[in-house]
C-alpha positions, 0 to 999 in steps of 0.5 A: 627726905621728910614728908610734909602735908601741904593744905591746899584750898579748894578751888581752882583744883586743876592750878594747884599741882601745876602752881606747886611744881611751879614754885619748886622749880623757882626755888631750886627745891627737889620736890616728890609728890606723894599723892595729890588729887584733884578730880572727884574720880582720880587720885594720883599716888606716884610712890608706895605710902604708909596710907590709905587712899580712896577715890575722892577729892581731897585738900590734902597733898602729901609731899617729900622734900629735903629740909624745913627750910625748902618747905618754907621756900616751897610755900612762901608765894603760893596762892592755892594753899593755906601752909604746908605742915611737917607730918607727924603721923597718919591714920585711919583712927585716934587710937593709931595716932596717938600709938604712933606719937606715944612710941616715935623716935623720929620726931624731936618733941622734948626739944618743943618742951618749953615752947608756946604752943596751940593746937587746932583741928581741921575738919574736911567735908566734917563738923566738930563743935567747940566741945569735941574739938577741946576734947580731940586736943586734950587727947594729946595732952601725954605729949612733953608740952610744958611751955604756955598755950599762945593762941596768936603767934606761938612758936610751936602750931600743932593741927589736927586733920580730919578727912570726912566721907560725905555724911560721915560720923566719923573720919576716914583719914587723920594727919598730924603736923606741925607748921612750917610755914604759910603761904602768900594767900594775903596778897589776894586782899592786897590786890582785890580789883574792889579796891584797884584804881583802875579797871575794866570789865575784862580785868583778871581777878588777883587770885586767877592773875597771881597763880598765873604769874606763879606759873610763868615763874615771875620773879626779880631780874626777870621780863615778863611781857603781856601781849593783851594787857589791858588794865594790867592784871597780869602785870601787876601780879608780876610786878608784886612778885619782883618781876619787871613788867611789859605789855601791849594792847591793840587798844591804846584807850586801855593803856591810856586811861585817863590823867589819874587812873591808867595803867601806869597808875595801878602800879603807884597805888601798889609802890610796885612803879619801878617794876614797871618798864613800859606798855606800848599799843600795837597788833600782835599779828603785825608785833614790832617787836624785833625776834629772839628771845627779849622776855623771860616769861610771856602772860596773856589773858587772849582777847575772848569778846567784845565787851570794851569794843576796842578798836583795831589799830591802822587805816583801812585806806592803803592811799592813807598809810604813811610808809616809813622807809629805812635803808631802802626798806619799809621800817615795819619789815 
């Protein structure tokens, strides 16, 4: 097992753990959680480790898994982390970090001789100007990098982390990893309701909706059905993962839209149609669907006020209702 440091963002806390989980059982990775916090006054620690820990939040999350290449699996389609590094070493000051890298064995750096590298520091709850952060960098210059400093796109990306209590001087932990790969936070862009075709008031947010389709583990040759689609949030999000997407609302105008913006037109503005399989209206306490199990992964956004006023489907005159009979029962049976 190598551990790795996933650099997590520092919102939505309480998704991160259940996203990464998540993500590890979609990829058929075995993943150990080292230690992970996401509350001001619990850090979890599962297994003994070579670190300090203190009660504090933290965007650092230190994990082990078998190889690089489930490192990059792993992280590829998170949304609530910005990459995921392969740890060097850790500490609680410089001088035991650069011990560290000046004796290991475990780490191959002659075969990043002649790569292009950068370095970049990552300062948690702290501020280093452009000077010390230059200063923190060529503290390592000992380390066997002869290739050309790349700062876009270079084979080798070194970063420097460092965990700050609140109006500290100094830091109380330091990481130092090498990137492996970064996660799928650009599609919170791609998606961002601004630029969506067709809204409403109550559409989820693409951050919220992709990390929730995250966790329903949407994914291509799966049917993922959401019972409140409205606008279609959810599904888009998992359609964007490769998912095939189904939904219903009580309310048809929702569906329905207008001739260029409705719901089937979210997903031509994003080239995802083919991922969409059909929307219907009904009333999920009267669903027509048939029983057992249809879908993969049911989604939902339930219904929590009124501010689209929908409409509840039927006809509160029973003289009025059209009863369809089939095989001398009431089809709706």
């Amino acid at each position: 097992m190598i551990n790795f440091l996933v650099r997590l963002v520092q919102w939505h806390e309480t998704f991160r753990r259940a996203e990464l989980e998540a993500l590890a059982t979609l990829a058929k990775v075995k993943l150990e959680i080292v230690e992970y916090t996401d509350d001001v006054s619990t850090v979890t620690v599962l297994v003994s480790a070579p670190w300090n820990t203190e009660n504090c939040q933290t965007p650092f999350c230190l994990v082990r898994l078998e190889s690089e290449a489930a490192a990059k699996a792993l992280i590829s389609r998170s949304i609530l982390t910005y990459g995921i590094y392969e740890l060097w070493t850790s500490g609680t000051d410089y001088e035991e970090l650069h011990n560290d890298l000046k004796t290991t064995t475990r780490i191959p750096l002659e075969s990043y001789r002649n790569s292009s590298f950068r370095f970049e520091v990552d300062s948690f709850k702290g501020k280093r100007s452009m000077t010390v952060q230059r200063q923190l960098i060529e503290s390592f210059d000992y380390l066997p990098f002869e290739g050309p400093i790349v700062m876009n796109c270079p084979e080798l990306r070194v970063a420097i982390f460092e965990e700050f209590k609140h109006k500290a001087s100094s830091p109380k932990r330091l990481f130092v990893g090498r990137l492996v790969g970064t996660s799928g936070r650009t599609a919170i862009a791609k998606y961002d309701l601004k630029k969506r075709n067709y809204i409403s008031r109550t559409s989820m947010d693409a951050e919220l909706s992709l990390v929730t389709a995250n966790l329903t583990l949407a994914s291509p040759g799966k049917i993922i059905y959401d019972p409140f689609v409205g606008t279609g949030s959810f599904s888009v999000a998992c359609g964007h993962f490769g998912a095939a997407a189904f939904g219903s609302d009580i309310d048809p105008r929702s569906i329905r839209g207008t001739v260029d913006k409705n719901l089937l037109s979210n997903f031509k503005q994003y080239d995802i149609v083919h991922n969409f399989l059909d929307s219907f209206a009904a009333d999920l306490t009267h669903t027509p669907l048939r029983q057992g199990q249809i879908f993969d992964g049911i989604i939902c956004d339930p219904p929590y006020g009124i501010k689209e006023g929908p409409k509840v489907l039927g006809n509160r005159d029973a003289s009025n209702r059209e009863i369809v009979i089939r095989n001398g029962k009431p089809a709706h049976l």
